[in-house]
Backbone as a chain_set.jsonl record, in Angstrom:
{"seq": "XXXXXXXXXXXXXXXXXXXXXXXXXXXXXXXXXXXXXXXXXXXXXXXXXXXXXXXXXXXXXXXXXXXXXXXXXXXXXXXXXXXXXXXXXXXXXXXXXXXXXXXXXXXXXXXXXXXXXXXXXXXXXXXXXXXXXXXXXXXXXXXXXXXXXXXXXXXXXXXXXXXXXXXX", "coords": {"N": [[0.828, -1.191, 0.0], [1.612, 1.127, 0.719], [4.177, 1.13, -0.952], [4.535, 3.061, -3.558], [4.186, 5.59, -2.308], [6.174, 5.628, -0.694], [8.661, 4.939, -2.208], [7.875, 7.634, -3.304], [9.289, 9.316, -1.389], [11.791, 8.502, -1.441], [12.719, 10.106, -3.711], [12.013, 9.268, -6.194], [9.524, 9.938, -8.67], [5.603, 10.017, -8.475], [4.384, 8.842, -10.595], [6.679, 7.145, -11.727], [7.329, 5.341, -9.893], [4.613, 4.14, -9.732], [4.749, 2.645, -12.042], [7.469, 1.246, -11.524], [5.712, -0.443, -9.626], [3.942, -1.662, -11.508], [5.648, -2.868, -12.762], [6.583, -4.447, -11.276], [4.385, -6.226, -10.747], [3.96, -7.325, -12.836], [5.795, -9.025, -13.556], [5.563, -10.459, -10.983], [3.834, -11.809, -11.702], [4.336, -13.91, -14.236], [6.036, -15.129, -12.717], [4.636, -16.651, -11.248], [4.012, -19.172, -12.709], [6.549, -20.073, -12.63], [7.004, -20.584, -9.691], [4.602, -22.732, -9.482], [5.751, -24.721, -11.531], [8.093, -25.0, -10.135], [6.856, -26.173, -7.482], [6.105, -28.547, -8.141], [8.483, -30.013, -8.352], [10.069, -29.981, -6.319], [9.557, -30.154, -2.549], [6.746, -28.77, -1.272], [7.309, -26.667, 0.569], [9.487, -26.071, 1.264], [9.709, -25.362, -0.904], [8.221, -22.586, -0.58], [9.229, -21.429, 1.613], [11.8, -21.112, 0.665], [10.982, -19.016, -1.423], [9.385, -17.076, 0.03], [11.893, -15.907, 1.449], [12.925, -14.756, -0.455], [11.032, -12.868, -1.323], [10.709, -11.465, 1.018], [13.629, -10.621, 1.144], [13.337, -9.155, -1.003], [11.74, -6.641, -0.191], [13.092, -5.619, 1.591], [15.095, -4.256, -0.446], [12.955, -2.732, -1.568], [13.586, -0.194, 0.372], [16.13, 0.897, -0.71], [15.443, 1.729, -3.381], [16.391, 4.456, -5.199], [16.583, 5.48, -7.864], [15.905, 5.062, -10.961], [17.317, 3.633, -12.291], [18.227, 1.536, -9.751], [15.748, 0.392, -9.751], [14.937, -1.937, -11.239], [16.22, -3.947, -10.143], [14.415, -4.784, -7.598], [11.891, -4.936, -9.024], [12.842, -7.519, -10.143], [13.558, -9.103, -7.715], [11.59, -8.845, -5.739], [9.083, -9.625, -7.059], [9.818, -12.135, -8.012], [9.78, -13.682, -5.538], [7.215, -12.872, -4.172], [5.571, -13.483, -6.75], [5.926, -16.697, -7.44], [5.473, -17.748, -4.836], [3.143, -17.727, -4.494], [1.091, -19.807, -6.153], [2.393, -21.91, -5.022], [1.306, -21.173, -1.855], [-1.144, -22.047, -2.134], [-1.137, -24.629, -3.42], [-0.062, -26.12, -1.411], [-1.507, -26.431, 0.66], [-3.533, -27.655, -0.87], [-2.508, -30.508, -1.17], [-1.471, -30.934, 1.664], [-3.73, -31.402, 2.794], [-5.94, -32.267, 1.95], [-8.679, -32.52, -0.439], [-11.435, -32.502, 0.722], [-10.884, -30.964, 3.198], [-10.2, -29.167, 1.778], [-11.665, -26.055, 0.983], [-11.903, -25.338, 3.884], [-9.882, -25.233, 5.378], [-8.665, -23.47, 3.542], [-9.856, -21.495, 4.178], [-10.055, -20.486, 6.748], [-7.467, -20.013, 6.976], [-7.433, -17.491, 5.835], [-7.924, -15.659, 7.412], [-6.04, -14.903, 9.675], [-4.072, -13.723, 7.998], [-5.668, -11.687, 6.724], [-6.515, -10.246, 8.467], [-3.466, -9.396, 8.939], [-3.122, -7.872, 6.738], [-4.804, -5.502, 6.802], [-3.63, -4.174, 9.106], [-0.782, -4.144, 8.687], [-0.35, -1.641, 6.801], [-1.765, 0.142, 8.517], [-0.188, 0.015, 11.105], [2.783, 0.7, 9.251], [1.995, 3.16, 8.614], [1.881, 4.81, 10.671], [3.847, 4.322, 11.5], [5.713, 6.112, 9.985], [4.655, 8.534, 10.445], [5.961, 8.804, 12.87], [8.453, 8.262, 12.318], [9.785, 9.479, 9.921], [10.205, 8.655, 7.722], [9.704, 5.109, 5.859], [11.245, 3.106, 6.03], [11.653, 1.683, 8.705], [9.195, 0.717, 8.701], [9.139, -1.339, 6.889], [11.259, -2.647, 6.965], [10.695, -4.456, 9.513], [8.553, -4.929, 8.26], [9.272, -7.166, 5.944], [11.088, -8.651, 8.039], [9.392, -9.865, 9.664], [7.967, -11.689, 7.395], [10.309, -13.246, 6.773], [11.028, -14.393, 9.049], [8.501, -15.812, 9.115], [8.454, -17.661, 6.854], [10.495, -19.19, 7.355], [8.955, -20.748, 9.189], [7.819, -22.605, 7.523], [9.634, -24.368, 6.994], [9.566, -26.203, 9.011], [7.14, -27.484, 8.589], [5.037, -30.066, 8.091], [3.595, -32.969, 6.343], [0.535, -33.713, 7.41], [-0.679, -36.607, 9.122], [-3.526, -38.375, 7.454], [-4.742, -40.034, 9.222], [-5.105, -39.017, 11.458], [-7.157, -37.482, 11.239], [-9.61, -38.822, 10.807], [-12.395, -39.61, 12.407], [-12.503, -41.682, 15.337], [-14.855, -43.427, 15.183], [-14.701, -44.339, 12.091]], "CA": [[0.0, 0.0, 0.0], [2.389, 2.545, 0.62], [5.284, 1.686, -1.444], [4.75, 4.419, -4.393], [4.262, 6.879, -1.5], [7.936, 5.26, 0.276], [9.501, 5.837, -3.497], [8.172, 9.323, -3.589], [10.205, 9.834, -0.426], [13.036, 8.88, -2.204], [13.219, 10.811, -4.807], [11.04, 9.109, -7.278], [8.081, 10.649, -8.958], [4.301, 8.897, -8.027], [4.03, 8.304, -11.924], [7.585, 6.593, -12.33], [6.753, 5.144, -8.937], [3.341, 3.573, -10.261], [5.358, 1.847, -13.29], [7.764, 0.542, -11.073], [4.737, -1.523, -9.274], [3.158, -2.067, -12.371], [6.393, -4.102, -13.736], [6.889, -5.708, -10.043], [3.451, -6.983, -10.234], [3.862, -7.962, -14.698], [6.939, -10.394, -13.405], [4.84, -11.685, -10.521], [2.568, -12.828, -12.97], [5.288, -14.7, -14.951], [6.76, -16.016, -11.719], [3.886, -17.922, -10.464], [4.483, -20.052, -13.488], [7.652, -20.928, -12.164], [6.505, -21.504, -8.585], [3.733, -23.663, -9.901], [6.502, -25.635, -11.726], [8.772, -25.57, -9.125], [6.421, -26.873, -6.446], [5.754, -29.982, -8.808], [9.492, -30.878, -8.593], [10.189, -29.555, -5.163], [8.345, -30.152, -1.223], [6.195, -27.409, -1.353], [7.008, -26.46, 2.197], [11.043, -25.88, 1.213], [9.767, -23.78, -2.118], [7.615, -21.616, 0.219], [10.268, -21.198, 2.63], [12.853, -19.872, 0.042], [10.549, -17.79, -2.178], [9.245, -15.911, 0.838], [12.803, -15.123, 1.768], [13.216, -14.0, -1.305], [10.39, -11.668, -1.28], [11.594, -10.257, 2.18], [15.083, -9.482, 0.74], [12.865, -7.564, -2.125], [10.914, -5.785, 0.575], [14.354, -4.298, 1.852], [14.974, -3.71, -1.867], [12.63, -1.498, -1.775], [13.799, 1.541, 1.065], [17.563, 1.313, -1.655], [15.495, 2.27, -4.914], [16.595, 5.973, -5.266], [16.758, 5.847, -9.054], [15.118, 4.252, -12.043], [18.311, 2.414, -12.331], [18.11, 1.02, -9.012], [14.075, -0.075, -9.691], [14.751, -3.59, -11.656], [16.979, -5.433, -8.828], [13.868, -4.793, -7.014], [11.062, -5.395, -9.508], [13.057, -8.887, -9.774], [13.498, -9.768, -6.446], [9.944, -9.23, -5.052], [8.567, -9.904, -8.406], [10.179, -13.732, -8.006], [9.268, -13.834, -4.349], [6.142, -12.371, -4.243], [4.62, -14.862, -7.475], [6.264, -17.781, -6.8], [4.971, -18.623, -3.271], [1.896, -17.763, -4.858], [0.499, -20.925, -6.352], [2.953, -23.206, -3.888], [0.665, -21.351, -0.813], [-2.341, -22.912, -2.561], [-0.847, -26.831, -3.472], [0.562, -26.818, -0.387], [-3.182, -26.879, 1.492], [-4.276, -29.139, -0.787], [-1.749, -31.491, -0.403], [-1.593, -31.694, 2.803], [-5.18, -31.163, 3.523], [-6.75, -32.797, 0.609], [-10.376, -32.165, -1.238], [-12.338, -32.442, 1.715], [-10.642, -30.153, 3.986], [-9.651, -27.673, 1.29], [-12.097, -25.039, 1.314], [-11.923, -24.957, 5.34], [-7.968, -24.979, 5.328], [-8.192, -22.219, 3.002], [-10.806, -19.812, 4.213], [-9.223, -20.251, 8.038], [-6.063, -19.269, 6.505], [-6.803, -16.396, 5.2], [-7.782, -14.613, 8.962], [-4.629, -14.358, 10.195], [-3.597, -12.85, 6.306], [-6.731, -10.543, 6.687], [-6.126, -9.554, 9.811], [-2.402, -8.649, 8.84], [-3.145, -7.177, 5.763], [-5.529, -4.219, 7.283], [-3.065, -3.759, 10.261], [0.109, -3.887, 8.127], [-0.954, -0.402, 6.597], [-1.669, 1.37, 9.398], [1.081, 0.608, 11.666], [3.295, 1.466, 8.281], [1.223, 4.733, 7.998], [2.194, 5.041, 12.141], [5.554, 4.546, 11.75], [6.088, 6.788, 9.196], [4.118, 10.021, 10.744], [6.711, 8.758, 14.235], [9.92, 8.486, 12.261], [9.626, 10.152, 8.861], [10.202, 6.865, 6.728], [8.913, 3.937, 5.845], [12.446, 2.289, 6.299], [11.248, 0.79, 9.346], [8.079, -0.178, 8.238], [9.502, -2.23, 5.541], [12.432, -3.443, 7.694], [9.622, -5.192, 10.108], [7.27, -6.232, 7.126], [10.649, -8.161, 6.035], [11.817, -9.624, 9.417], [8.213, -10.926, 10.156], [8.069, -12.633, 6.55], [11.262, -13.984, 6.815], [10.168, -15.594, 10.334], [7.561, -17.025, 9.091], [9.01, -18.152, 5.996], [11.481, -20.128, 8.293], [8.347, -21.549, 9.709], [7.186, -23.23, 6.682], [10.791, -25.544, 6.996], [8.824, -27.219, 9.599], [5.936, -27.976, 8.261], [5.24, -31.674, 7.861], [2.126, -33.009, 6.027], [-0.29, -34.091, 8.258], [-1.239, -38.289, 8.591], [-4.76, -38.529, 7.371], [-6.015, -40.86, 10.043], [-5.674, -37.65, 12.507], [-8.465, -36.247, 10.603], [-10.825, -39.458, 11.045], [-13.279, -40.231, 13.801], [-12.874, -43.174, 15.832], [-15.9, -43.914, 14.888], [-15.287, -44.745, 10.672]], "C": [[0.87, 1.251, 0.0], [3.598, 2.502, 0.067], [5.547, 2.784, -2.683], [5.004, 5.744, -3.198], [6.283, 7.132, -0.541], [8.476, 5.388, -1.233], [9.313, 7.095, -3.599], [9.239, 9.837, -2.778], [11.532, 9.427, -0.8], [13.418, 8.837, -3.579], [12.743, 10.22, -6.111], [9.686, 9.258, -7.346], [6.991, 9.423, -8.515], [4.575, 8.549, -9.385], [5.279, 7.065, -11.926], [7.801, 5.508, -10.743], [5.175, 3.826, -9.12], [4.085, 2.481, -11.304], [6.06, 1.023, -12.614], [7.394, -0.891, -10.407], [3.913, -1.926, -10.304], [3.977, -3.29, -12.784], [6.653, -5.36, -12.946], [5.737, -6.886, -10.611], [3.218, -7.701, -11.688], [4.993, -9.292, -13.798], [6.6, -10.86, -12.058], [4.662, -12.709, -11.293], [3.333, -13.958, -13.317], [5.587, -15.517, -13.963], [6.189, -16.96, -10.944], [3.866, -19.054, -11.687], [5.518, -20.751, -12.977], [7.58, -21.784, -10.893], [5.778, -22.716, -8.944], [4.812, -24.743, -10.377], [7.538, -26.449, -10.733], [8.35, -26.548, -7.635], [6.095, -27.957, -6.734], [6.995, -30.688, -8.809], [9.767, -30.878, -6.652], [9.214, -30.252, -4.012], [8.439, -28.768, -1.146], [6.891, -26.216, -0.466], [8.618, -25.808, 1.956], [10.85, -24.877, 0.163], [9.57, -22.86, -1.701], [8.232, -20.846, 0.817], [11.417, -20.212, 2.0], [12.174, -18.628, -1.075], [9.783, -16.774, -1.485], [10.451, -15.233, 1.383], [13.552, -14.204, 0.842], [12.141, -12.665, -1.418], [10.547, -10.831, 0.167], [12.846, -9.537, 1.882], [14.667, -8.109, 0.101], [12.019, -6.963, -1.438], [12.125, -5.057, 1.068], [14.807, -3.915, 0.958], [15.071, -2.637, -1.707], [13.027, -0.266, -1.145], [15.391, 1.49, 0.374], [16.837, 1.843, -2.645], [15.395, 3.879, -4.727], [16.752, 6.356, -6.965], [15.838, 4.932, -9.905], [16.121, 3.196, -12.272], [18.436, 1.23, -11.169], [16.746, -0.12, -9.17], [14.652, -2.098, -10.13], [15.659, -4.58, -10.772], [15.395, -5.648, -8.169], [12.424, -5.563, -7.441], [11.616, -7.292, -9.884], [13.301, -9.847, -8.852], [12.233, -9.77, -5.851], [9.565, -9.824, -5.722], [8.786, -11.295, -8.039], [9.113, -13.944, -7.002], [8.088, -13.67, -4.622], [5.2, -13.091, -4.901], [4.814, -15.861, -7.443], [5.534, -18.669, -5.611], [3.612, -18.326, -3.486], [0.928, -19.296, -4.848], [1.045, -22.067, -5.336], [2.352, -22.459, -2.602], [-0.977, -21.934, -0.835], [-2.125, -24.085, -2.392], [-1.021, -26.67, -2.08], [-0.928, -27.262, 0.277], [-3.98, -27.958, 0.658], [-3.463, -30.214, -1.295], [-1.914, -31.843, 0.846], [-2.808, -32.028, 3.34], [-5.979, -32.072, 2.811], [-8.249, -31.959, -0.019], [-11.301, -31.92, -0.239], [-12.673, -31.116, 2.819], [-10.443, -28.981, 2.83], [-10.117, -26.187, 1.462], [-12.653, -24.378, 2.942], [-10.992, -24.312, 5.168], [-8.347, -23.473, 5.03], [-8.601, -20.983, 3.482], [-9.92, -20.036, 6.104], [-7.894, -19.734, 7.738], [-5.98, -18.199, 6.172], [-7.474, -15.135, 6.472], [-7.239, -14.262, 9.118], [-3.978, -13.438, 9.059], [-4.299, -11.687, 6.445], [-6.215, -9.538, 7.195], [-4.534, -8.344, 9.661], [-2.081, -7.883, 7.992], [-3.948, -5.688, 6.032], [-4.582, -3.546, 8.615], [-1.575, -3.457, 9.673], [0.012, -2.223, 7.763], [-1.072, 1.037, 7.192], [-1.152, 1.466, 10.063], [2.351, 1.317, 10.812], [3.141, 3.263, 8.552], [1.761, 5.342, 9.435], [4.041, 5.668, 12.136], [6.161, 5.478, 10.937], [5.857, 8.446, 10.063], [5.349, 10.176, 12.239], [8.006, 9.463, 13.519], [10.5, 9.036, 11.01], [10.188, 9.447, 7.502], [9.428, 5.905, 7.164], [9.735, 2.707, 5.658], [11.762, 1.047, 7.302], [10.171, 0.338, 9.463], [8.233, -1.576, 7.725], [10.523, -3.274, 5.704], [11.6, -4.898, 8.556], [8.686, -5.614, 9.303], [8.478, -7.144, 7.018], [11.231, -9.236, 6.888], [10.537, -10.407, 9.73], [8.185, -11.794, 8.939], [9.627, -13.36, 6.397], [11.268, -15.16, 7.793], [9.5, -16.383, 9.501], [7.517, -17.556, 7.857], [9.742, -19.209, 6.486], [10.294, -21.024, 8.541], [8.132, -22.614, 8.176], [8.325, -24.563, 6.359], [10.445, -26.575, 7.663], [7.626, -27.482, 10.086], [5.789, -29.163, 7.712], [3.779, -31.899, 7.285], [1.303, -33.924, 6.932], [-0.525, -35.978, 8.425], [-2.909, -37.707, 8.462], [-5.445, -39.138, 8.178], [-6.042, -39.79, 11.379], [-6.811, -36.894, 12.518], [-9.573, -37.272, 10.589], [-10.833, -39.381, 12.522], [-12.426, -41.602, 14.196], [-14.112, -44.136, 15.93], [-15.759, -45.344, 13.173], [-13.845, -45.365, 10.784]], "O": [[0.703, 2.226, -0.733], [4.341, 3.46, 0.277], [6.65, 3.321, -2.783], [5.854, 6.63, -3.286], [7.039, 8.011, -0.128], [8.853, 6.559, -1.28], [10.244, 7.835, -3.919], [10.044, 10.653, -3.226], [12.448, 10.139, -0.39], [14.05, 8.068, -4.303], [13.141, 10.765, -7.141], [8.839, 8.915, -6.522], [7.303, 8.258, -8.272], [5.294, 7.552, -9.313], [4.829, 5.94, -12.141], [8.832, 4.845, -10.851], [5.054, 2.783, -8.477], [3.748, 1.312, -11.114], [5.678, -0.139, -12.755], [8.028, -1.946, -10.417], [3.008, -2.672, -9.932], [3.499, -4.385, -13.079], [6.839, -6.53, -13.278], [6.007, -8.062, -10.855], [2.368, -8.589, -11.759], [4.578, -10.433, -13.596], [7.329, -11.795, -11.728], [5.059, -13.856, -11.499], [3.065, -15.019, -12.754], [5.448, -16.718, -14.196], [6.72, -17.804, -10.222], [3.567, -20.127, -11.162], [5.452, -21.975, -12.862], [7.851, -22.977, -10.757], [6.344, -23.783, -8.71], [4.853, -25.74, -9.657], [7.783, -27.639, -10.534], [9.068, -27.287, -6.962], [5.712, -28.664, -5.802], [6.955, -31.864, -9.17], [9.585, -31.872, -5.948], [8.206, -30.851, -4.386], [9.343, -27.94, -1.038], [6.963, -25.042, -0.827], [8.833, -24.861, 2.713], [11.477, -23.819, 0.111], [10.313, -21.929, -2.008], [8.016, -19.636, 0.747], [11.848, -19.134, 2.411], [12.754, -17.602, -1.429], [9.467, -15.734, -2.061], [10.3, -14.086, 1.802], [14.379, -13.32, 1.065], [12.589, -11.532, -1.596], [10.48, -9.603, 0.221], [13.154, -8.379, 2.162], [15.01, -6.933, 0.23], [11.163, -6.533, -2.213], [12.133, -3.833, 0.932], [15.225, -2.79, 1.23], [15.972, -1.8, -1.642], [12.928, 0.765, -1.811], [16.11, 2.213, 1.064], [17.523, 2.736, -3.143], [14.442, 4.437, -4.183], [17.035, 7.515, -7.269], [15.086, 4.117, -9.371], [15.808, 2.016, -12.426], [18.708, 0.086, -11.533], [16.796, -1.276, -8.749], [14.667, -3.098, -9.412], [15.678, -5.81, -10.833], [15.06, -6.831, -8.215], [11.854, -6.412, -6.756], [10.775, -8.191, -9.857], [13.29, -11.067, -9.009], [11.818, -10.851, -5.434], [9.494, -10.983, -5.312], [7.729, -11.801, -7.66], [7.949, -14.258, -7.249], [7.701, -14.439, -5.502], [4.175, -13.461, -4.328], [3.75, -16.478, -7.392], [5.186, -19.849, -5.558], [2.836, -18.692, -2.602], [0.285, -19.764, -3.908], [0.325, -22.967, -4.903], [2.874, -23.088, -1.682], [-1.738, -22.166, 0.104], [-2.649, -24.742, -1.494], [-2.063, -27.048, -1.544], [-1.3, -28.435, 0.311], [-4.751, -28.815, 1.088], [-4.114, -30.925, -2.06], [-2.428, -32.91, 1.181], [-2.943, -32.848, 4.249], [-6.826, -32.652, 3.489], [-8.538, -30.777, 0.166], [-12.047, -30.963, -0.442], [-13.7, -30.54, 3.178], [-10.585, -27.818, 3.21], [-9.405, -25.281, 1.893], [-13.41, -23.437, 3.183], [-10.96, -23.117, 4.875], [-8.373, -22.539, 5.831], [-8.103, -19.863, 3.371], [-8.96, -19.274, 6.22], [-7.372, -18.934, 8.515], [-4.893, -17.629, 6.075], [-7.424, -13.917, 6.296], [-7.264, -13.046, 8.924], [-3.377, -12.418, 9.396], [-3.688, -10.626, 6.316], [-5.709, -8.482, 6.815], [-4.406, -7.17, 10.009], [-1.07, -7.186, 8.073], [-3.569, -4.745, 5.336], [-4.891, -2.434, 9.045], [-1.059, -2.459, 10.177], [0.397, -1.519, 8.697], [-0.806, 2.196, 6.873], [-0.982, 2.633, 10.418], [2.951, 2.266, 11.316], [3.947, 4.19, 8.633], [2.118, 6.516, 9.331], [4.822, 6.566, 12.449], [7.338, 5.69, 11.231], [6.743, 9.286, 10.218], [5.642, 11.288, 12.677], [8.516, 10.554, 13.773], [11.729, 9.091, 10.969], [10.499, 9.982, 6.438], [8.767, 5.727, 8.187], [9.316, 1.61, 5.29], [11.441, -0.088, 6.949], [9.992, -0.512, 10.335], [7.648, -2.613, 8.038], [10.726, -4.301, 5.057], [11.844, -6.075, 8.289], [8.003, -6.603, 9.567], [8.714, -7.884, 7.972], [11.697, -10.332, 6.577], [10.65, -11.591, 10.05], [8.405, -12.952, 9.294], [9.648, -14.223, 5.52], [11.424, -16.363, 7.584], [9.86, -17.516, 9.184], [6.412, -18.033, 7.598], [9.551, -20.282, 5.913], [10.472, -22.173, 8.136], [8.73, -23.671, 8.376], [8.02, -25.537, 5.67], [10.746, -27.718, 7.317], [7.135, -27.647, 11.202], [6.486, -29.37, 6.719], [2.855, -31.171, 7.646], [1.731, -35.074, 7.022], [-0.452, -36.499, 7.312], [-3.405, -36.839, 9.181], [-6.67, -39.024, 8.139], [-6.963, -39.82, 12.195], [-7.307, -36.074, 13.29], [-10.665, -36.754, 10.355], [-9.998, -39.216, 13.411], [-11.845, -42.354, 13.414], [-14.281, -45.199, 16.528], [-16.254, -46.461, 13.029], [-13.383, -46.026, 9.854]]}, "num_chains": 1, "name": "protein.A"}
């Protein structure tokens, strides 16, 4: 949400600013192709793990781009990150979860996402009016997805007979 506004602050225009996230979010696109491939050769759980640390590096990227020259390390490092762990945070739930559970899994999953996606924002928007960047906004979006990128190393797929009754 606020990285055109964290490029204006350094020194790039909103317009050239806007393009920058336009091209991040064109070589997403492309890159969930690759995830998707890669999570078919790969355990999901190890792709996840390194293409969210890759999109944390390209979240500190972003408080270095001070130029247009600077922009494409950045639009390729989130860009990877960012589409990549895309489609491998889908398999992975239904893998481990299967058909049954999927559309639970998924919609419980995306609370905690919700939740951090409306609160991300406005402590950002906080920390900025405190410390007059969005350095340390972006530093702490980063360090929490990197955490919990780590987590996803030990993540194990579930046994299925945990999920029956003792009844069937």
């Amino acid at each position: 949400v606020h990285l055109i506004l964290a490029l204006k602050d350094q020194g790039i225009s909103v317009q050239t600013g806007a393009w920058i996230w336009g091209f991040t979010l064109g070589f997403s696109g492309l890159s969930q192709i690759l995830g998707g491939w890669i999570g078919d050769k790969v355990p999901k759980n190890l792709a996840l793990c390194f293409f969210g640390c890759v999109q944390a590096v390209g979240v500190v990227m972003a408080t270095f781009i001070t130029s247009v020259y600077s922009a494409p390390i950045f639009v390729l490092i989130f860009g990877l990150g960012f589409g990549a762990r895309m489609p491998l945070g889908t398999a992975i739930k239904g893998e481990y979860f299967g058909r049954k559970a999927f559309g639970k899994v998924l919609g419980l999953s995306m609370i905690p996402m919700t939740l951090l996606m409306m609160a991300g924002p406005l402590v950002a928007g906080k920390m900025y009016d405190v410390y007059g960047s969005y350095d340390g906004a972006f530093y702490l979006l980063a360090a929490t997805a990197f955490i919990g990128s780590i987590g996803f190393v030990f993540a194990k797929k579930p046994n299925p007979m945990d999920f029956q009754s003792n009844n069937t």
